[in-house]
GUPAFI-860228 format. One line per 5 residues: for each residue x, y, z of N, C-alpha, C. Coordinates in steps of 0.05 Angstrom, whole numbers, always signed. Layout:
<semars>
X/Y/Z/X/Y/Z/X/Y/Z  ...
</semars>
This chain:
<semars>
+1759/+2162/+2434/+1760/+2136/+2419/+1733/+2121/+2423  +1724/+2120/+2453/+1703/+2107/+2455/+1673/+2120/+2443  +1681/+2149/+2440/+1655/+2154/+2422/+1651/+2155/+2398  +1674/+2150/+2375/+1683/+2149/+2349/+1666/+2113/+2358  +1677/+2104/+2366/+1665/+2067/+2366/+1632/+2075/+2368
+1623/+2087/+2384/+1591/+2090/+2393/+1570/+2100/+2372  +1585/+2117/+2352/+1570/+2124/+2338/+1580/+2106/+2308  +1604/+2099/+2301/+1606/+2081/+2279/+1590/+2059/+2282  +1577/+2051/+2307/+1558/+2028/+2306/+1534/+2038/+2301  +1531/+2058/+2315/+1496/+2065/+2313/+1496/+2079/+2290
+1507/+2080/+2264/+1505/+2090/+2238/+1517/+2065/+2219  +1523/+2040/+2226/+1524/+2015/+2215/+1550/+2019/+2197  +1570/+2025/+2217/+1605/+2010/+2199/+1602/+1996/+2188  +1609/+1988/+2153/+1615/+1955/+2155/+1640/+1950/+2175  +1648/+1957/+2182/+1679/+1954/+2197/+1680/+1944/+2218
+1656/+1958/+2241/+1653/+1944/+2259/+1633/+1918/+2262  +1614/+1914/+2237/+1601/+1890/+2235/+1622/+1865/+2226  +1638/+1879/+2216/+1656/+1855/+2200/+1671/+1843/+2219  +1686/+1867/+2238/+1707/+1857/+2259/+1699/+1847/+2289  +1666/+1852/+2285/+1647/+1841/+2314/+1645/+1808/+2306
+1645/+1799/+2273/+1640/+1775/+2263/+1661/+1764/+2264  +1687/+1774/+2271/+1717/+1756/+2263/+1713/+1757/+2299  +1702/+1764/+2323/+1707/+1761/+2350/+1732/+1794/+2366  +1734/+1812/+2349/+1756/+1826/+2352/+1748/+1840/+2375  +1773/+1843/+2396/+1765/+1861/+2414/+1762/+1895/+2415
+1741/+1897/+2434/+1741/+1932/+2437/+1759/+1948/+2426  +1787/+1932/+2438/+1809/+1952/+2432/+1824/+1953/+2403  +1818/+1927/+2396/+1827/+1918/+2362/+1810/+1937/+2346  +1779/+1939/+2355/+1758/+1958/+2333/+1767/+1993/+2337  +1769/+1988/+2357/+1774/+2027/+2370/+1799/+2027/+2342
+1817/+2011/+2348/+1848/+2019/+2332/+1841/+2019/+2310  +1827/+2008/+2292/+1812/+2013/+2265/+1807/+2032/+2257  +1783/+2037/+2275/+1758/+2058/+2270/+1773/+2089/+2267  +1793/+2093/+2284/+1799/+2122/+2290/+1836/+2120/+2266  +1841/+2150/+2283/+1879/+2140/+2271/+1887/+2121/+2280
+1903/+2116/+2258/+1931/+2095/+2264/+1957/+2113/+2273  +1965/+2114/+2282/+1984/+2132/+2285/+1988/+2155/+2274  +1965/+2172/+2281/+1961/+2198/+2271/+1953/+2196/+2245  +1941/+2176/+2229/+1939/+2181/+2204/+1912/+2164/+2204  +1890/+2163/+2186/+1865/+2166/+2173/+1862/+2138/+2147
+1867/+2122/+2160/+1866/+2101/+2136/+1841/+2093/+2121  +1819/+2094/+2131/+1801/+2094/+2123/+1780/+2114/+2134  +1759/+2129/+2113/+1735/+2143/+2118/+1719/+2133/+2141  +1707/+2143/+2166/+1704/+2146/+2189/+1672/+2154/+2182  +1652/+2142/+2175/+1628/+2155/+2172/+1612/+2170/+2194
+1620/+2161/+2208/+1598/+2163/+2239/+1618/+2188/+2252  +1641/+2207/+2242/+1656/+2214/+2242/+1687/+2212/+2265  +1701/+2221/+2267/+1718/+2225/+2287/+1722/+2243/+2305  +1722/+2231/+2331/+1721/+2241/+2359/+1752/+2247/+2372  +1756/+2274/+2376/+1782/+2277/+2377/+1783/+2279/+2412
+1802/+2280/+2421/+1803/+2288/+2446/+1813/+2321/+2451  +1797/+2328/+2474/+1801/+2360/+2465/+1808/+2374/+2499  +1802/+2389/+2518/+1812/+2402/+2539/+1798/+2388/+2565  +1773/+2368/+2558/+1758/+2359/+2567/+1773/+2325/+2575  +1789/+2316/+2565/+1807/+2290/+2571/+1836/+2299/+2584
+1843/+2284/+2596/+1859/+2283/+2618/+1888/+2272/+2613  +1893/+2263/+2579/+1906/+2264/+2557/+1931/+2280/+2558  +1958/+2276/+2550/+1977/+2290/+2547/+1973/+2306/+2511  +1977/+2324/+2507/+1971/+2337/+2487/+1985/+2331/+2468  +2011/+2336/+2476/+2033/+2329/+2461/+2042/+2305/+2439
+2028/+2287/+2463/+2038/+2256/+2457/+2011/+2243/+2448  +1989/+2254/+2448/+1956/+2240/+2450/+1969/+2233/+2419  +1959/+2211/+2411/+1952/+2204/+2381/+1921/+2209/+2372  +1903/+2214/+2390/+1880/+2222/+2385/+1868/+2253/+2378  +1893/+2266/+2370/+1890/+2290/+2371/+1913/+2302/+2346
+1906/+2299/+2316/+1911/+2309/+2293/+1898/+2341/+2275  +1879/+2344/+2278/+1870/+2356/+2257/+1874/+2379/+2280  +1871/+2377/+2305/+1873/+2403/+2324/+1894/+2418/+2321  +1912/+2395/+2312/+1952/+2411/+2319/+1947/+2423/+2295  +1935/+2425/+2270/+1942/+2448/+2248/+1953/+2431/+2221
+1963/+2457/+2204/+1973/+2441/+2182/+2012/+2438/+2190  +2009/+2401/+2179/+2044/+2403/+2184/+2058/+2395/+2153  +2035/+2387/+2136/+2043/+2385/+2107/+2055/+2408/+2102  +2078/+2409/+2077/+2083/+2431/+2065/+2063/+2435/+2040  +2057/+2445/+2040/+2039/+2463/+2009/+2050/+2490/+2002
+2035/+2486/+1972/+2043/+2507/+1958/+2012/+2517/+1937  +2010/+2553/+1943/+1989/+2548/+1922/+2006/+2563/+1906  +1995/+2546/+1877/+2003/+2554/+1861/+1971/+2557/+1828  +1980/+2575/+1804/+1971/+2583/+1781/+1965/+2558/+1771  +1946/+2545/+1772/+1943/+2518/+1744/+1939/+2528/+1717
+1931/+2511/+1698/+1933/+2519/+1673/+1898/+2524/+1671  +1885/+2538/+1665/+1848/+2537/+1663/+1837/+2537/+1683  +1846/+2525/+1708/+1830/+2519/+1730/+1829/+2530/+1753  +1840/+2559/+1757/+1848/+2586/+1771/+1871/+2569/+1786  +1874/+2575/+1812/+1885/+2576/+1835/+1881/+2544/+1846
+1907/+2528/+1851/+1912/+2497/+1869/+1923/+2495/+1889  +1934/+2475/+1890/+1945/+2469/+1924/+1963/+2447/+1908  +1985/+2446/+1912/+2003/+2423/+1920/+2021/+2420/+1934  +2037/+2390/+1939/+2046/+2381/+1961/+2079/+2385/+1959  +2091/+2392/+1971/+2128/+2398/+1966/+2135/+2372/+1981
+2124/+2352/+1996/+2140/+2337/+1992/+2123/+2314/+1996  +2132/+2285/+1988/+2115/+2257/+1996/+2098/+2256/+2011  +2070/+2248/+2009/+2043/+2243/+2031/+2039/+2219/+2029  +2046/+2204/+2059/+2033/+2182/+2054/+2007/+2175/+2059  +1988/+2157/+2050/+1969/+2154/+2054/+1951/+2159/+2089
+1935/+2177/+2089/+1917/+2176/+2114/+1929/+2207/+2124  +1944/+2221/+2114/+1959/+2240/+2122/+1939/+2271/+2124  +1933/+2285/+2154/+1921/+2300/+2149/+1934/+2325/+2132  +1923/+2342/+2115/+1930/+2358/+2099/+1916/+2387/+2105  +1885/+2393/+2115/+1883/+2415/+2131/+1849/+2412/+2129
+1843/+2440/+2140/+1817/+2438/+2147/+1809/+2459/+2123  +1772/+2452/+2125/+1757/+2475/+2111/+1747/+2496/+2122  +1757/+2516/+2127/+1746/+2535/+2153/+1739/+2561/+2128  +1717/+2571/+2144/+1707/+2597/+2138/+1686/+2603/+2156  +1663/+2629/+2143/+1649/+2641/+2162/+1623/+2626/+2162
+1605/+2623/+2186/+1588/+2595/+2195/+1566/+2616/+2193  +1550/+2607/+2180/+1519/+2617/+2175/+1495/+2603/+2171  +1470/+2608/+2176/+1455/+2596/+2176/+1445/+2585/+2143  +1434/+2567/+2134/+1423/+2564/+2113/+1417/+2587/+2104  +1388/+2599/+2120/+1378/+2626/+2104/+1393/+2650/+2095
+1423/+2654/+2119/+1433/+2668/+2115/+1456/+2666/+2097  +1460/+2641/+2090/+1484/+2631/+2068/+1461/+2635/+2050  +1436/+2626/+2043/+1425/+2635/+2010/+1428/+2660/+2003  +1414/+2670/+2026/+1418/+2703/+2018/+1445/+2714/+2014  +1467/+2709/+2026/+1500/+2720/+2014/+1497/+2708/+1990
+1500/+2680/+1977/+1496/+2666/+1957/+1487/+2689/+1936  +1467/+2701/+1946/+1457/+2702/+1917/+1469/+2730/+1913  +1477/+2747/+1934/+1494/+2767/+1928/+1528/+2765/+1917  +1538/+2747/+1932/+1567/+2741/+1917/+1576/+2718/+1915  +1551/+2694/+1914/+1558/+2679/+1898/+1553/+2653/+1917
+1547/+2625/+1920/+1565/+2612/+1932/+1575/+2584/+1922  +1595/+2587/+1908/+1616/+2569/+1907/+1642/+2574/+1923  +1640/+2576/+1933/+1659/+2569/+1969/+1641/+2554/+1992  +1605/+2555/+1990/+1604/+2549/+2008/+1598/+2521/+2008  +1596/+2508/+2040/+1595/+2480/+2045/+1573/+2475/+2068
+1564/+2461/+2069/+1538/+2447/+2087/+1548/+2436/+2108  +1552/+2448/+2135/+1550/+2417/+2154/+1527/+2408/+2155  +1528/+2385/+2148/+1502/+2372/+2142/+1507/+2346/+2157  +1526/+2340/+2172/+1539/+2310/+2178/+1509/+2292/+2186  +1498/+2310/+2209/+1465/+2290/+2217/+1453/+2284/+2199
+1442/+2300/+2178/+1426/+2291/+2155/+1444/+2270/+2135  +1470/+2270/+2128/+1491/+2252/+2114/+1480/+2215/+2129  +1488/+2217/+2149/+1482/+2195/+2169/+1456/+2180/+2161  +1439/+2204/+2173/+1409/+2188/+2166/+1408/+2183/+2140  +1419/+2197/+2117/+1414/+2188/+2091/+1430/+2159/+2083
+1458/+2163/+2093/+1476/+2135/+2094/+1451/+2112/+2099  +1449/+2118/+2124/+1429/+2098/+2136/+1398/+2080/+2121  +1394/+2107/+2109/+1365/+2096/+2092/+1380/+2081/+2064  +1405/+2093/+2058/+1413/+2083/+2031/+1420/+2054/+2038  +1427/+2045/+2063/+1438/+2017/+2060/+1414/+2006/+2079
+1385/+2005/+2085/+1363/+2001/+2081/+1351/+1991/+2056  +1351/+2010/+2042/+1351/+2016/+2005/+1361/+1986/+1993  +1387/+1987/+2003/+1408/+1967/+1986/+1395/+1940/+2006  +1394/+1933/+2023/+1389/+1918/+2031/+1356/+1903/+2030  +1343/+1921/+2017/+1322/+1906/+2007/+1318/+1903/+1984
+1333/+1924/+1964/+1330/+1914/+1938/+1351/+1879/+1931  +1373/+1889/+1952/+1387/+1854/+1947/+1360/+1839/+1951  +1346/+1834/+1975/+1324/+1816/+1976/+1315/+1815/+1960  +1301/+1832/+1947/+1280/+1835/+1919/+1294/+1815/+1893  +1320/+1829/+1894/+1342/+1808/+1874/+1338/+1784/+1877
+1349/+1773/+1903/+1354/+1745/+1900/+1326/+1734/+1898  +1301/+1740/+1905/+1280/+1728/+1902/+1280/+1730/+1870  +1277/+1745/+1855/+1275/+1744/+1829/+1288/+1728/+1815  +1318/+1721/+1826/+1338/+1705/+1805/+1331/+1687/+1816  +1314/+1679/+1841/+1311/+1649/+1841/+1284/+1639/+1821
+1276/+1659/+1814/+1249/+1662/+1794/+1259/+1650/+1762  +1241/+1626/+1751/+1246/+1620/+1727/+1246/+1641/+1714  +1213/+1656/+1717/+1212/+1672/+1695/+1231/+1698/+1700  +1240/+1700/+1678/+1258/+1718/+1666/+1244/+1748/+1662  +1223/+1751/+1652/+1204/+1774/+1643/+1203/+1785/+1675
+1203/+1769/+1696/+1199/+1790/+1722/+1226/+1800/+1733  +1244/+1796/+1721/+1271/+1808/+1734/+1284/+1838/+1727  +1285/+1859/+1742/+1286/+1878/+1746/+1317/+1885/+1731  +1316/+1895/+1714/+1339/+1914/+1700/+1357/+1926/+1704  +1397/+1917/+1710/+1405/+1934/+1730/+1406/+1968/+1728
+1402/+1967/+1703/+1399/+2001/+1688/+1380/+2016/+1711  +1357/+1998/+1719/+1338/+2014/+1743/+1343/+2013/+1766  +1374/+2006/+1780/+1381/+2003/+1803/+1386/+2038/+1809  +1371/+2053/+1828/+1384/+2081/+1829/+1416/+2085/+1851  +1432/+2095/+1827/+1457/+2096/+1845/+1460/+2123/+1863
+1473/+2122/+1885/+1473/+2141/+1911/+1485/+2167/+1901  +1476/+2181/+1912/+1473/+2211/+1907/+1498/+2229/+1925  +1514/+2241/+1908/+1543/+2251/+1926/+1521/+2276/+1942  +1536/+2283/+1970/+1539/+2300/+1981/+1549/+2324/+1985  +1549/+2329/+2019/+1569/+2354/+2024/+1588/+2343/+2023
+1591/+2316/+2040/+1620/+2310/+2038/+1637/+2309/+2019  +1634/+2315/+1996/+1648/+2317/+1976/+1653/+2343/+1965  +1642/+2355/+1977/+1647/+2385/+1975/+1641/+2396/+1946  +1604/+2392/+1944/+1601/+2392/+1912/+1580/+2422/+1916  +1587/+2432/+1889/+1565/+2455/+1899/+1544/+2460/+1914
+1535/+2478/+1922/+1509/+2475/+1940/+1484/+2478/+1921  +1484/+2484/+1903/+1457/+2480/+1896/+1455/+2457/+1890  +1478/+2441/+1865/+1465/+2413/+1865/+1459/+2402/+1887  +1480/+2402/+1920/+1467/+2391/+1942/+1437/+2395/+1955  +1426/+2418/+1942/+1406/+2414/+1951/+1387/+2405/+1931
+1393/+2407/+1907/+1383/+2387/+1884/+1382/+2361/+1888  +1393/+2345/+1910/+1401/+2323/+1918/+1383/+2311/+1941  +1387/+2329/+1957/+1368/+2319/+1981/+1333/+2330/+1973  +1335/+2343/+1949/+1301/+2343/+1949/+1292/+2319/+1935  +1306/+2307/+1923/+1304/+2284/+1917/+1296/+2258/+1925
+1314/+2260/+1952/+1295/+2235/+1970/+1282/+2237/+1980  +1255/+2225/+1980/+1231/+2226/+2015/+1239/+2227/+2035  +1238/+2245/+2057/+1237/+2233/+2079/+1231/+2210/+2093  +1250/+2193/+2111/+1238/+2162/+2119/+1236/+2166/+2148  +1202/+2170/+2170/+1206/+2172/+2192/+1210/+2148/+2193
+1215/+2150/+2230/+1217/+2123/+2250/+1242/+2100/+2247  +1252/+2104/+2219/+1267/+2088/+2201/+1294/+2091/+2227  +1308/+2115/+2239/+1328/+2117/+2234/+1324/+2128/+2271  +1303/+2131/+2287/+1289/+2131/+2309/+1318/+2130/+2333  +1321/+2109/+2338/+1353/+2102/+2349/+1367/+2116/+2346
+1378/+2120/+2321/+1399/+2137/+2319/+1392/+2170/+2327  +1373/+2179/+2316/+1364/+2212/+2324/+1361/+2205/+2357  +1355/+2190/+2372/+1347/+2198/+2394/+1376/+2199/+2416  +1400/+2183/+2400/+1410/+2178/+2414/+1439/+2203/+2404  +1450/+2204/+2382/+1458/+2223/+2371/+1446/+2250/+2375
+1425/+2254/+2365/+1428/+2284/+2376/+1392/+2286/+2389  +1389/+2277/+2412/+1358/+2282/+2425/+1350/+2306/+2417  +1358/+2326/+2424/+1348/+2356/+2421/+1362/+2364/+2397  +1364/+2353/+2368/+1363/+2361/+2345/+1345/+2381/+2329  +1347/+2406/+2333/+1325/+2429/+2319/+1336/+2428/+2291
+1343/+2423/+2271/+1341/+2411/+2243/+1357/+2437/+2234  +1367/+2451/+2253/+1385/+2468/+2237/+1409/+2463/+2213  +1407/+2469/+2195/+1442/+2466/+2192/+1459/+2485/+2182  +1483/+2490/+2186/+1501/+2514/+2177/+1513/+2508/+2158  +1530/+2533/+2148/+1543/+2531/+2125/+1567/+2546/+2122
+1579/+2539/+2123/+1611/+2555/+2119/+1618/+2569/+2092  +1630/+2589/+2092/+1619/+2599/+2069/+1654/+2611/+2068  +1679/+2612/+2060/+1707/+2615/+2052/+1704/+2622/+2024  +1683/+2646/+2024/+1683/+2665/+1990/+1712/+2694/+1997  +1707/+2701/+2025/+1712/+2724/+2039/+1735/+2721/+2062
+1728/+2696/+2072/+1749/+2691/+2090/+1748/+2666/+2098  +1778/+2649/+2099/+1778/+2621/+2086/+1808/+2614/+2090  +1810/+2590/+2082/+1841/+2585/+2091/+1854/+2567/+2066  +1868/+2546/+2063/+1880/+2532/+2045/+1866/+2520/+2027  +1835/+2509/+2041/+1827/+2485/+2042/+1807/+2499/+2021
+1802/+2526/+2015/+1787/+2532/+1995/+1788/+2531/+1968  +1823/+2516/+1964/+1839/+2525/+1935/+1848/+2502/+1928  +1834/+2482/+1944/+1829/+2451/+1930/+1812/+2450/+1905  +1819/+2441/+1885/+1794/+2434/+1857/+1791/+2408/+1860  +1756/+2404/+1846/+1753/+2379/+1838/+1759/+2360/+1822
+1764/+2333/+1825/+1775/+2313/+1802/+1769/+2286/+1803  +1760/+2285/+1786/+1745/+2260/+1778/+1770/+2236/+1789  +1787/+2240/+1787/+1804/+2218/+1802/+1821/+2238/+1833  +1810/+2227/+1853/+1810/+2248/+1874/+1828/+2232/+1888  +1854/+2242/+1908/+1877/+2238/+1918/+1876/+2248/+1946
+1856/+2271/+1952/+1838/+2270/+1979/+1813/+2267/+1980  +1804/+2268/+2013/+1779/+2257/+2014/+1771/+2276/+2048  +1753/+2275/+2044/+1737/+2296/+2069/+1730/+2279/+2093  +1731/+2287/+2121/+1727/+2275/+2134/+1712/+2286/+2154  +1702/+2278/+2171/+1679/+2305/+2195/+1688/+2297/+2216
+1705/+2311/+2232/+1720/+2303/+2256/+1717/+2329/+2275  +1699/+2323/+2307/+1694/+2334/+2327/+1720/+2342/+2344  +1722/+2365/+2345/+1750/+2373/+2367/+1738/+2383/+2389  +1732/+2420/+2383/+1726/+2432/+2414/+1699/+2428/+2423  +1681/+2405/+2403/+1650/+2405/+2421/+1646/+2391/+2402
+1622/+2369/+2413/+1615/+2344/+2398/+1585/+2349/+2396  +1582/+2377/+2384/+1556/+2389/+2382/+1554/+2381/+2355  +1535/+2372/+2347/+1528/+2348/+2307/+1532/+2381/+2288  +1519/+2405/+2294/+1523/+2423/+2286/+1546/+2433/+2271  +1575/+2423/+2284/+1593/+2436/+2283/+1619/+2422/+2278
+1617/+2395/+2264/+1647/+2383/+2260/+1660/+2397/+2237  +1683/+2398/+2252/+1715/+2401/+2230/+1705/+2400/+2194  +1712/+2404/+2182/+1716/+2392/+2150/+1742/+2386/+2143  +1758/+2362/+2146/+1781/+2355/+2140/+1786/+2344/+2119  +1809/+2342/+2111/+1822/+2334/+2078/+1839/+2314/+2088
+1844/+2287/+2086/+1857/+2271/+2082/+1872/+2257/+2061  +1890/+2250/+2056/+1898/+2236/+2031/+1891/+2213/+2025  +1888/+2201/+2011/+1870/+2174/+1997/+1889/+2154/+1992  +1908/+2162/+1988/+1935/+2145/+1972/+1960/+2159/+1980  +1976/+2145/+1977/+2014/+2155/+1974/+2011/+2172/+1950
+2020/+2197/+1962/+2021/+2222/+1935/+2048/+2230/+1939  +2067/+2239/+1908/+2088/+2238/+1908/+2091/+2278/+1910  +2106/+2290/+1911/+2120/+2304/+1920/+2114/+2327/+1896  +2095/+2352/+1898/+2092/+2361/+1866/+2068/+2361/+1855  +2053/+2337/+1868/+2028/+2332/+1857/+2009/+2342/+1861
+1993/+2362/+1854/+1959/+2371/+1856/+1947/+2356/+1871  +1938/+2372/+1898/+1913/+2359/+1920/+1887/+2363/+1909
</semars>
């Protein structure tokens, strides 16, 4: 719990800025930030810290410990109409409800391009969570000086100097959304790199960060979580949650539900 709080600060929650401004205690933000009673109410940027063989925790009874126990949703895959192979739910999800993980075989970049280009990769996925962070981080940098730029302008008579919202650039999806990998990397070549910017956080998150990152690749071998499709109105949501090692390398890829989903319905 206390490291899910450590890093949602040093990657700038609004959650915990908001609930540090209402006076809320440690233990009020911890209950926020992580489950509510086993369930995921809100996206966890800085991700979630599970408790694992290393806490002194009853296993059974820990509430800090979901995505480890497995899948307890019922699912079903089933034939869609055009869109190959889905997943749906046999019975009511309520909101925050884990639904399962994205597991497959862990390879390096170079060695996920190279399978890629032999069989394909649309299965694979980026842990990319360190670079997500720092990018979060520069984007609400970004946002926070173009607001300045704004309000100085609208306090500006002239009109001819005010900036167009058409040229505001909007944020660029990720891995966490589990979008192809080439556009993802169509994505990140896109932004500059920002040193020093983000200094704190790399030193304290991962000191000995060698810039590796892996890629899971569930073309070959894979579990539920591969027979999810995408949808513009989406009913889960991905989450990066640390179980057997809180190595940045290596978080979970979890599916959470977004909303109360009825019984039947396409994940």
């Amino acid at each position: 719990w206390l490291r899910t709080f450590k890093y949602a600060e040093l990657v700038g929650d609004e959650r915990v800025k908001s609930m540090k401004a209402k006076h809320k205690s440690q233990a009020e933000i911890l209950y926020q930030l992580g489950y509510g009673f086993r369930r995921l109410h809100k996206n966890a940027p800085g991700g979630i810290y599970e408790c694992n063989n290393k806490c002194s925790c009853n296993k059974q009874t820990c509430s800090n410990r979901v995505v480890q126990n497995g899948i307890i949703a019922q699912l079903q895959l089933f034939k869609t109409v055009g869109r190959g192979w889905g997943v749906r739910t046999l019975h009511d999800l309520p909101l925050g409800t884990f639904i399962s993980i994205y597991s497959g075989e862990i390879f390096t970049s170079e060695q996920a391009d190279a399978r890629g280009k032999k069989i394909g990769d649309e299965y694979q996925a980026d842990l990319d969570f360190f670079e997500n962070i720092n990018n979060d981080s520069d984007d609400e940098e970004d946002e926070d000086e173009n607001s300045e730029i704004h309000s100085e302008l609208d306090n500006d008579e002239d009109e001819e100097n005010k900036i167009p919202s058409s040229n505001i650039e909007s944020r660029s999806l990720r891995s966490r959304d589990l979008n192809n990998k080439k556009d993802r990397k169509k994505s990140s070549k896109s932004k500059p790199n920002k040193k020093d910017k983000n200094s704190t956080l790399n030193r304290t998150l991962l000191p000995d960060y060698d810039g590796v990152v892996y890629t899971l690749d569930a073309k070959l071998v894979g579990n539920v979580g591969r027979y999810f499709n995408h949808s513009c109105s989406p009913n889960i949501a991905v989450q990066n949650v640390f179980v057997d090692t809180h190595d940045i390398h290596f978080p979970w890829i979890g599916f959470f539900t977004t909303k109360t989903i009825r019984a039947g319905t396409e994940l």
